[in-house]
C-alpha positions in Angstrom: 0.0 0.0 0.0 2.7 2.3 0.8 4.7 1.4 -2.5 1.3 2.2 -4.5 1.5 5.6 -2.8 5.4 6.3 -2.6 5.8 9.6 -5.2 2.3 11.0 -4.0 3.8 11.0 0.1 7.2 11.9 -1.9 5.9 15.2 -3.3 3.6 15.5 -0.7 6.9 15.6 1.6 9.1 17.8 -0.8 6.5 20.5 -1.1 6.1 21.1 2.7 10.0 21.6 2.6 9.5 23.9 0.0 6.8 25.7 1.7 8.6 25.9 4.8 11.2 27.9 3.3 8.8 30.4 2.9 7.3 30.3 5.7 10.8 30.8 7.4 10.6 34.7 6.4 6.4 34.8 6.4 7.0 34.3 10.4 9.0 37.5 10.3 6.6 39.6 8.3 8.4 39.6 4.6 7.6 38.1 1.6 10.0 36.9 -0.2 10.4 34.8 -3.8 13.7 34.4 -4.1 13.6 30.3 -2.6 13.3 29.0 -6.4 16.6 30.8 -7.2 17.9 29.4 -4.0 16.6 25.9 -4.7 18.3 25.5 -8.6 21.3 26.8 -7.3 21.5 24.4 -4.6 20.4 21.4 -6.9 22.6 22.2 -9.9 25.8 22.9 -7.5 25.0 20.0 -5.5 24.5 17.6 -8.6 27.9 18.6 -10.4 29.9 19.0 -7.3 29.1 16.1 -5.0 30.8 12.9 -5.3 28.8 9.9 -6.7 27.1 7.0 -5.4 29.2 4.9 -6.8 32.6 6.3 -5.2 31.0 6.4 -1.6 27.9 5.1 -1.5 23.8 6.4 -2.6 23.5 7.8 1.2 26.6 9.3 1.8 26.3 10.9 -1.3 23.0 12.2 -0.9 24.3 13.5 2.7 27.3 15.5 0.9 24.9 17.0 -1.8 22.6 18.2 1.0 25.1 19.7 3.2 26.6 21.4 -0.1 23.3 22.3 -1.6 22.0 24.0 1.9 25.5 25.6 2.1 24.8 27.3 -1.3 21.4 28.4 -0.4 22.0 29.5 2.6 25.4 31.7 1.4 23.6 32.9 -1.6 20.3 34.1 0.9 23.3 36.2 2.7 24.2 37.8 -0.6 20.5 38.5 -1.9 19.5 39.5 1.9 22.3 42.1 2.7 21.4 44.4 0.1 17.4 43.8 0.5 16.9 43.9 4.2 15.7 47.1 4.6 13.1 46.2 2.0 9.5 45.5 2.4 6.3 43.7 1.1 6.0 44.2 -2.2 9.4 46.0 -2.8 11.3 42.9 -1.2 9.0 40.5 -3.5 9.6 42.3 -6.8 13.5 42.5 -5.9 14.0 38.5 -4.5 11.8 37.6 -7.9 14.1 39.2 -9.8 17.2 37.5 -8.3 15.1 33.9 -9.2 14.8 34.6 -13.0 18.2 35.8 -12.8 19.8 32.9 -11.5 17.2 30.8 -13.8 18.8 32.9 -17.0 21.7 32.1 -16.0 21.8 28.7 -15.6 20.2 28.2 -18.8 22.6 29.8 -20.3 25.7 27.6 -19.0 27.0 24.4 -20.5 27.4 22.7 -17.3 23.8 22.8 -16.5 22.7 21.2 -19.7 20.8 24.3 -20.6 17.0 23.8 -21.3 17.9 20.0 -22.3 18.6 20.0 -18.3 20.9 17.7 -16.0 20.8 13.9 -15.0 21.3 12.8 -11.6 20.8 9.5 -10.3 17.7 9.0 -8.4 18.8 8.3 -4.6 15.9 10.0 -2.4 13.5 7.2 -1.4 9.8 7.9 1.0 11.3 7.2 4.0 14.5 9.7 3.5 11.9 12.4 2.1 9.4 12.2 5.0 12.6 12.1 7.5 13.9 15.6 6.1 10.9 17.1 6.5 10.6 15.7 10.3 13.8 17.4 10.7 13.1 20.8 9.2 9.3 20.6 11.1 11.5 19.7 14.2 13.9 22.8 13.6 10.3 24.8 13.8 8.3 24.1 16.3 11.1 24.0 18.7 11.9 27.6 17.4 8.4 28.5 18.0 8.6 28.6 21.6 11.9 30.3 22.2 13.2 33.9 22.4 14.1 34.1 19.1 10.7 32.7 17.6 8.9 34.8 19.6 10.8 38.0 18.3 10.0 36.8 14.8 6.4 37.1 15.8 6.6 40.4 16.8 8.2 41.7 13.7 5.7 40.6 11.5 3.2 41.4 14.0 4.3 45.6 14.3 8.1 46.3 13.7 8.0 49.6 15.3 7.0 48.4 18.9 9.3 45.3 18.3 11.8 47.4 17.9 10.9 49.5 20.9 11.2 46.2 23.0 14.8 45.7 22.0 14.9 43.5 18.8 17.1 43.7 16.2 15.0 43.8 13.2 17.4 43.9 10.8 19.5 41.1 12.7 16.3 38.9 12.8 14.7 39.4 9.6 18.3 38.5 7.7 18.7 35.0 10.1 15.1 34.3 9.0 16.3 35.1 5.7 19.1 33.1 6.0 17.1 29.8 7.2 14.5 30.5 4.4 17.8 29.9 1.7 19.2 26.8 3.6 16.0 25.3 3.5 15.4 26.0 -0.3 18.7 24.2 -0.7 17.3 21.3 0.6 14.5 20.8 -1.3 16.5 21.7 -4.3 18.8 18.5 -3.6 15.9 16.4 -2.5 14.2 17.0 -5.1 17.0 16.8 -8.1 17.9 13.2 -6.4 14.1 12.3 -6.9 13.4 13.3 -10.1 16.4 12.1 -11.8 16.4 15.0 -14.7 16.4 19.2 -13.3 16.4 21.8 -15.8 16.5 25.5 -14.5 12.8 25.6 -15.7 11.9 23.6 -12.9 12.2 26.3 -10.6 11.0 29.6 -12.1 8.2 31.5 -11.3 5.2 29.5 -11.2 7.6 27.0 -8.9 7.8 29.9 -6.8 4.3 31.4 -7.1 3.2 27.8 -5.9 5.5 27.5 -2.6 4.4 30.3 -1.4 0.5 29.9 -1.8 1.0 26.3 -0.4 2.7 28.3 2.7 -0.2 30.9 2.7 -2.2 28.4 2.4 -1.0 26.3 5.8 -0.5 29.8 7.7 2.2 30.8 8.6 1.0 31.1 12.8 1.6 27.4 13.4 4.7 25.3 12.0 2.3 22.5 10.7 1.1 24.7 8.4 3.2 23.8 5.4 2.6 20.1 6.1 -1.2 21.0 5.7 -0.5 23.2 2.8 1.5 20.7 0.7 -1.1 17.9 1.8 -4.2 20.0 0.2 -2.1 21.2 -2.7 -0.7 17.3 -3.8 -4.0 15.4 -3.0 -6.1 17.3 -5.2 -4.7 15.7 -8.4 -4.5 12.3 -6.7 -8.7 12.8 -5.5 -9.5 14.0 -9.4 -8.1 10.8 -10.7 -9.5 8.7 -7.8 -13.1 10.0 -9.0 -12.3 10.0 -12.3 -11.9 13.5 -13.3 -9.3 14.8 -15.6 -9.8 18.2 -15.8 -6.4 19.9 -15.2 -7.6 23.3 -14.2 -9.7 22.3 -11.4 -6.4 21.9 -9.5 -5.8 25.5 -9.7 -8.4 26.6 -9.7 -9.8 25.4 -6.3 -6.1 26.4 -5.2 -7.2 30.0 -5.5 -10.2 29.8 -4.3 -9.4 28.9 -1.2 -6.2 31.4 -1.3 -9.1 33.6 -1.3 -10.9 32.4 1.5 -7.9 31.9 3.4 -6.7 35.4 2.3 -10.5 37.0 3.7 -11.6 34.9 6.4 -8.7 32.5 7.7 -5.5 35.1 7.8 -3.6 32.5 9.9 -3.9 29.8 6.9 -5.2 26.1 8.1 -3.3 26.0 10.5 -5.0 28.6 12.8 -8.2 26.4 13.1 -5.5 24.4 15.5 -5.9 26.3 18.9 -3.2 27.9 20.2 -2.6 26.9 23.8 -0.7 29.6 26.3 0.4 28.2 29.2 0.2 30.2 32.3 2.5 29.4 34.9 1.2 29.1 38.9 3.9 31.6 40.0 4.1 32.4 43.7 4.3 35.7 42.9 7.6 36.1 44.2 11.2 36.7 42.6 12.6 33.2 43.2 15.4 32.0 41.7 14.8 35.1 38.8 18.7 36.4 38.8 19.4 33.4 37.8 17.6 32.8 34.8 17.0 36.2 33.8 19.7 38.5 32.4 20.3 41.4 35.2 19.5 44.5 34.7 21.6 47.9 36.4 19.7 50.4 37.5 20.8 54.0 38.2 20.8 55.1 42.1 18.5 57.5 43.4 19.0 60.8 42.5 21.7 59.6 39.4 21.0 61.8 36.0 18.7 59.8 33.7 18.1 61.6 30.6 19.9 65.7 29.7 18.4 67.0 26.9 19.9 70.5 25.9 18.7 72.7 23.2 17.0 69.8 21.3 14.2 70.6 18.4 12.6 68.8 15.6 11.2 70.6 12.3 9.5 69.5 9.7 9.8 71.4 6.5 10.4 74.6 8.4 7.6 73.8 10.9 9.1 73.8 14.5 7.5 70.8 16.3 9.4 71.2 19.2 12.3 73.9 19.8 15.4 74.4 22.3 14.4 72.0 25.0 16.4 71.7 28.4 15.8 69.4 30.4 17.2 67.0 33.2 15.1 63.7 34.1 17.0 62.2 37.4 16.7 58.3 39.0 13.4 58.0 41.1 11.1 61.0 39.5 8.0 60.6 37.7 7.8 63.6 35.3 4.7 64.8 33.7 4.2 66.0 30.4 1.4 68.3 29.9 0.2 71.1 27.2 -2.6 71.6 24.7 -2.4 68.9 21.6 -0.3 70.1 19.2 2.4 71.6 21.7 4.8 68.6 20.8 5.1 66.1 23.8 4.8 62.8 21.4 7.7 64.6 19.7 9.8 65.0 22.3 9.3 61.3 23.6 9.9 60.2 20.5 12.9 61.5 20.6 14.0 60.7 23.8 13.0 57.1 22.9 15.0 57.2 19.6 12.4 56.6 17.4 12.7 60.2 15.4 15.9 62.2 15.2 16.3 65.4 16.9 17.0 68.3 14.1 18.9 70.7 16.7 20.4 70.9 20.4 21.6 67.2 21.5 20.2 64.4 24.7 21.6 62.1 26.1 19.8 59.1 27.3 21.5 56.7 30.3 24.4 57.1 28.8 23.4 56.9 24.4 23.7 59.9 22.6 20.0 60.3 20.8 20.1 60.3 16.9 22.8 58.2 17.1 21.6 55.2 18.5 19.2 52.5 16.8 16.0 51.9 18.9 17.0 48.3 19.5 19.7 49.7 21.2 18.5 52.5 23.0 15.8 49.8 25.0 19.0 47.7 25.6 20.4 51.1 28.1 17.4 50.5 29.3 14.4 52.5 27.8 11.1 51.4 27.5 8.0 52.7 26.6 4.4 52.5 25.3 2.6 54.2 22.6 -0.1 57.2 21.8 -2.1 54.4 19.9 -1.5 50.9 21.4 0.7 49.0 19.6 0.2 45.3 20.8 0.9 42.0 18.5 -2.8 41.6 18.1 -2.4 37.9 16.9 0.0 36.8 19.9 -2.0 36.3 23.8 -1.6 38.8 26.5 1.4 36.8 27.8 3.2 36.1 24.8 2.8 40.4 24.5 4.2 40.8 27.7 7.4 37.6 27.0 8.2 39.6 23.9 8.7 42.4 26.5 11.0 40.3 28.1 13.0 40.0 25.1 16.2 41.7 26.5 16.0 40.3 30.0 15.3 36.8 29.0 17.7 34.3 28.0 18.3 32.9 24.1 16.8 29.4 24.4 16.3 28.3 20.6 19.7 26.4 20.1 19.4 24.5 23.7 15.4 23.7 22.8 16.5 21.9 19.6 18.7 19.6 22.2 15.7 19.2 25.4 18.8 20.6 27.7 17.0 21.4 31.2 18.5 24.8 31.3 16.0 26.0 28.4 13.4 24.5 30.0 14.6 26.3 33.3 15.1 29.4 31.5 11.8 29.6 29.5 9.9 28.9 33.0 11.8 32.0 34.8 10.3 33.8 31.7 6.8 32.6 31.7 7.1 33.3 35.4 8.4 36.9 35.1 5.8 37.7 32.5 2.9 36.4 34.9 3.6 38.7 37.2 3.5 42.1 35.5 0.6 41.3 33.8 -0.7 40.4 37.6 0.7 43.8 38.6 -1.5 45.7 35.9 -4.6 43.9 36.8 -4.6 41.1 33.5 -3.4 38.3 35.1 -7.5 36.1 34.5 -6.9 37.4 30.6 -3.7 36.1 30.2 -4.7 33.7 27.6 -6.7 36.2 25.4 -5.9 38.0 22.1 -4.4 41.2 22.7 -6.8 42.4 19.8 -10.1 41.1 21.9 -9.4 42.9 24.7 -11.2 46.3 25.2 -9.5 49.8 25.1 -8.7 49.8 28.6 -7.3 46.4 29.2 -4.8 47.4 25.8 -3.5 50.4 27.3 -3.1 48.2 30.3 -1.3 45.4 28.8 1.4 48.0 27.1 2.3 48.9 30.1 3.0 45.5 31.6 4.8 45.0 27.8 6.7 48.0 28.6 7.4 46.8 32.6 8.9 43.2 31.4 11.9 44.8 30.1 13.0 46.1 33.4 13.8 49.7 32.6 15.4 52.1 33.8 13.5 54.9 32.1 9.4 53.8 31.7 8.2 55.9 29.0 4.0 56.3 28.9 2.0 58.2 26.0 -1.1 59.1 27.1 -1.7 55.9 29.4 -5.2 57.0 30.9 -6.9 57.8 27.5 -10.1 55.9 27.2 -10.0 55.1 30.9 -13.0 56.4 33.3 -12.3 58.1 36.5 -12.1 54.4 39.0 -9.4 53.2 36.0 -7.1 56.2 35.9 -7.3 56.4 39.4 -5.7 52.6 39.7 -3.4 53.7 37.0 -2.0 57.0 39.2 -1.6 54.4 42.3 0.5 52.2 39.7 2.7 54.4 38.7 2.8 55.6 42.6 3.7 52.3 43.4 6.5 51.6 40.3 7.8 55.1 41.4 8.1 53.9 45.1 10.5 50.6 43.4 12.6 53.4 42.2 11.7 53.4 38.4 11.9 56.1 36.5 9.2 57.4 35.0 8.0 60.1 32.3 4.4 60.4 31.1 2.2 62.7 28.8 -1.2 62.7 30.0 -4.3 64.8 29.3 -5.7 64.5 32.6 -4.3 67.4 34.7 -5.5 66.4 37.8 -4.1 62.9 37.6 -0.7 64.8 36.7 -0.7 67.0 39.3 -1.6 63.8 41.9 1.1 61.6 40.6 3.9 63.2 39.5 7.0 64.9 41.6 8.0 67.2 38.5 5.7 68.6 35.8 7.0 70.7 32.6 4.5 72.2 30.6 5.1 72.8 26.7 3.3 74.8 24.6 4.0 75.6 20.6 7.2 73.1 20.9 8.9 74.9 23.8 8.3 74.8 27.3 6.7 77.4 29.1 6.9 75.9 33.0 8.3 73.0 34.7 8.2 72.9 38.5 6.0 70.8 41.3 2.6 70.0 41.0 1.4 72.9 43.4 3.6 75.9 41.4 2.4 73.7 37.6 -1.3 74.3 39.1 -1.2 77.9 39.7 0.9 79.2 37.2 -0.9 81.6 34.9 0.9 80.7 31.6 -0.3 77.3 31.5 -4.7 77.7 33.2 -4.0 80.6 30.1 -2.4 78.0 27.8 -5.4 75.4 28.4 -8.1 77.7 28.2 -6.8 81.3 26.4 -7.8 84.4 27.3 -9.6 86.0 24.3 -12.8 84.2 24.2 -13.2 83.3 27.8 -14.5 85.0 30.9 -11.9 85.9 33.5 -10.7 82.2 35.3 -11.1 81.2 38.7 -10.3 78.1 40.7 -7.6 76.0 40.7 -6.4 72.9 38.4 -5.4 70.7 41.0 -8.6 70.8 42.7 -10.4 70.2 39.0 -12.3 73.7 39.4 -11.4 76.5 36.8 -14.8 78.1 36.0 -15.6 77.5 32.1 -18.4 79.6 30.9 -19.5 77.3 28.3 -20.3 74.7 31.2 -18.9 71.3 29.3 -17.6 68.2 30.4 -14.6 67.3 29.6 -13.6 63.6 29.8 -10.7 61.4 29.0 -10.8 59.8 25.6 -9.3 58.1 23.3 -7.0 60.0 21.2 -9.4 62.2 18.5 -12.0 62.7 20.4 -13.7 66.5 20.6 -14.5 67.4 24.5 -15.3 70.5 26.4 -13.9 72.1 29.3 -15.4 72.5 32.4 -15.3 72.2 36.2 -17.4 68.7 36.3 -14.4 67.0 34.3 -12.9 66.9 37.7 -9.6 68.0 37.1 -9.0 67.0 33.4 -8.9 69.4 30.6 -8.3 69.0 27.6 -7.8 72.3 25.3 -10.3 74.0 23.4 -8.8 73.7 19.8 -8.9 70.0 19.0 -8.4 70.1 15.8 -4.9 69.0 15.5 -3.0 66.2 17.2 1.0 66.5 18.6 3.5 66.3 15.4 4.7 62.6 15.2 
């Protein structure tokens, strides 16, 4: 039975390789088409170079050619993916496409190939050896899934920007992914070649291509079975037609894209997302344990130690002064708040204190990096951390797999030790889990730990950022705008948070509409307006400075103000409410909004 059936499980095992190599680089977010290219090269260099069966035997020859062939792809990946890197979506596609038909020309062109009349090579592959490659190269997979480095993957594809802002390397991780994507398209490109008996560089051009990566698509790319289910679907099809006694060679194809489509509009994950997706929640004792020793440590400045100097720094855009000759000194142990009308450039200047824009003027330095100068990536590493004015969460990935990816720089690699079941990764990947449980138990999510970071509502996302943020240990907590969509009872809990993380000794800086939740948490307040600042002092000088009640509420349309801020109550004529909300909502001003004002103009947002 299994001999009746031995090429159908053969191609049905070479085609999940294939589609693995794609889904090597779909797990990090890019989509490549340069694994045909990667495959002939490895298949024609293998068949020419490696010795025959006949000098050393069919399976030691076969064992050369793959090592050689995977060797090839993988070196000629490095060449394609230096240059491309910085590439994305359809850019990367167009460019790694036109690297396959390259190498396809060129191989067509050379004697040594055979040209279009192709190459013989002896037929050596059997089942058993297909179906044990592909064990391997699932193996090499799933183990990565769980790891550091699988999870980082994850996060690039799932919103580069806040993977970056946890630490990751992009460019580092999308070029290994890369890398693995070519050494894998060697292998098929042997395994195949020493199945077939006859390769011709037409065997791997574009509709090759075009089909590995819908059979990845196709399997998802959220689950490492997924190119085994791809390749299944894709190879039986023919086999069922003939079984039922249809012919008809488009119907292969054709229900191919069809359920592309379907996939593409109803089933983003692929297939392979109908498989749940466990996350395993550890029973922590809510202690520190053993944590230093299976968590990178983390050095903290002492009390009272200069965090952040900022002198003279600005930002324009096209002449348009977002932010302008800004002094400032952040020390170990404050929490500093943030406050102006929108549009007086506070996202600005966090984003450049966190690295993510460039300052145009003045210079900052940030525990001990020089702003501008440093990547993100490494910027988090000194020990920066910080969440966003809109949340950006991996949606796909659970509320604890947000807050490991937090982890990233204070957990240890465990990939290479996973593929070997040595106890330390195990130990290791526990003292994560562990460490992740308990800032999401500190911000309140521990019962939702399990959930999609894109079910949970407004205020739970705002809340899992911050535990995100929190699992990198850092020096330096960053918060945009963390009470926005809260009601009064949540941005209450939120001020006693940060309270508490103060009273730990973190250092924390936070732009928040809600004046009276400023003015309650924070030791040290600054106060921009039009890009500079117009006060900075302690709550009680911030709340009855003139320059800022006129900054909020102006003086040319308004009756004379009264009250104070702190205590919510400067008399608004108009009457209104003003509430928290999320960011682009219109609200009024007025003494019910107990102590939050937002300014009259809201037509504009803070330049990002």
């Amino acid at each position: 039975m299994l001999l009746e059936y031995a090429t159908t499980l053969t191609f049905i095992a070479l085609g999940a390789i294939f589609a693995y190599s794609f889904y090597a680089v779909l797990i990090a977010g890019q989509l490549s088409l340069g694994q045909a290219g990667f495959a002939s090269l490895a298949a024609f260099s293998a068949a020419s170079l490696a010795p025959s069966g006949d000098d050393v035997g069919d399976v030691p020859a076969l064992l050369i050619a793959v090592v050689l062939g995977m060797a090839v792809g993988a070196l000629a990946s490095v060449v394609l993916g230096l240059p491309t890197m910085h590439l994305r979506g359809v850019f990367l596609a167009i460019a790694t496409l036109g690297f396959a038909e390259a190498v396809r020309i060129v191989l067509l062109n050379q004697e040594w190939t055979g040209g279009a009349q192709g190459l013989a090579v002896p037929r050596i592959l059997t089942v058993g050896m297909a179906w044990t490659a592909l064990a391997v190269v699932a193996y090499w997979f799933w183990r990565m899934g769980r790891s550091r480095y699988g999870r980082a993957l994850e996060a690039i594809r799932e919103d580069e920007l806040a993977a970056r802002s946890m630490g990751i390397d992009v460019g580092r991780h999308r070029l290994a992914a890369f890398v693995t994507s070519g050494a894998v398209a060697g292998l098929y490109g042997v395994l195949y070649a020493y199945y077939v008996r006859l390769i011709a560089p037409g065997d791997f051009d574009f509709v090759a291509a075009v089909e590995g990566l819908v059979t990845a698509v196709l399997g998802g790319s959220t689950m490492f079975l997924g190119p085994l289910l791809g390749s299944g679907f894709q190879t039986m099809i023919p086999e069922i037609q003939r079984a039922v006694g249809v012919e008809a060679g488009w119907i292969r194809p054709f229900l191919a894209s069809l359920l592309l489509l379907v996939v593409i509009l109803f089933l983003p994950g692929g297939l392979a997302s109908l498989i749940p997706r466990r996350t395993r929640m550890p029973q922590s004792d809510g202690g520190d344990g053993d944590r230093g020793a299976h968590l990178a440590a983390r050095r903290h400045p002492a009390a009272g130690e200069t965090v952040a100097t900022l002198a003279g720094l600005g930002k324009e855009y096209g002449g348009v002064h977002a932010v302008r000759d800004i002094d400032l000194e952040i020390r170990a142990g404050e929490v500093v708040g943030l406050i102006g009308p929108n549009g007086a450039g506070k996202t600005t200047l966090v984003n450049m204190i966190s690295g993510l824009v460039p300052p145009s003027s003045g210079s900052a330095t940030v525990l001990g990096a020089s702003i501008g100068r440093t990547p993100v990536h490494k910027l988090a590493g000194a020990g920066v951390s910080r969440t966003f004015q809109h949340s950006k969460l991996f949606n796909r990935l659970s509320a604890l797999e947000n807050v490991l990816v937090g982890g990233h720089l204070v957990s240890r690699p465990t990939f290479l030790r996973r593929l070997l079941w040595l106890p330390s990764s195990r130990r290791d990947e526990r003292a994560a889990l562990e460490h992740a449980a308990r800032c999401l138990n500190r911000v309140g999510l521990g019962d939702l730990a399990g959930n999609r970071a894109s079910s949970l509502s407004y205020g739970d996302q705002r809340r899992l950022e911050i535990a995100r943020a929190l699992a990198s240990e850092p020096s330096l907590l960053i918060l945009d705008e963390p009470a926005a969509g809260m009601n009064h009872v949540e941005a209450a809990k939120l001020s006693a948070l940060i309270t508490s993380l103060a009273a730990d000794g973190l250092t924390i800086l936070f732009i928040e509409h809600n004046v009276g939740m400023v003015l309650e948490t924070c030791t040290r307040v600054v106060v921009l307006n039009f890009g500079e600042v117009i006060a900075s002092g302690t709550p009680e000088e911030i709340a009855a400075d003139p320059a800022v009640i006129e900054a909020y509420l102006g003086t040319e349309d308004h009756e004379p103000v009264t009250g104070s801020i702190a205590e919510g109550t400067l008399d608004d004529p108009t009457g209104g409410a003003a509430q928290n909300a999320p960011a682009g909502a219109v609200t009024n001003v007025g003494p019910s909004a107990a102590g939050t004002l937002e300014p009259p103009d809201t037509t504009s947002r803070d330049a990002t």
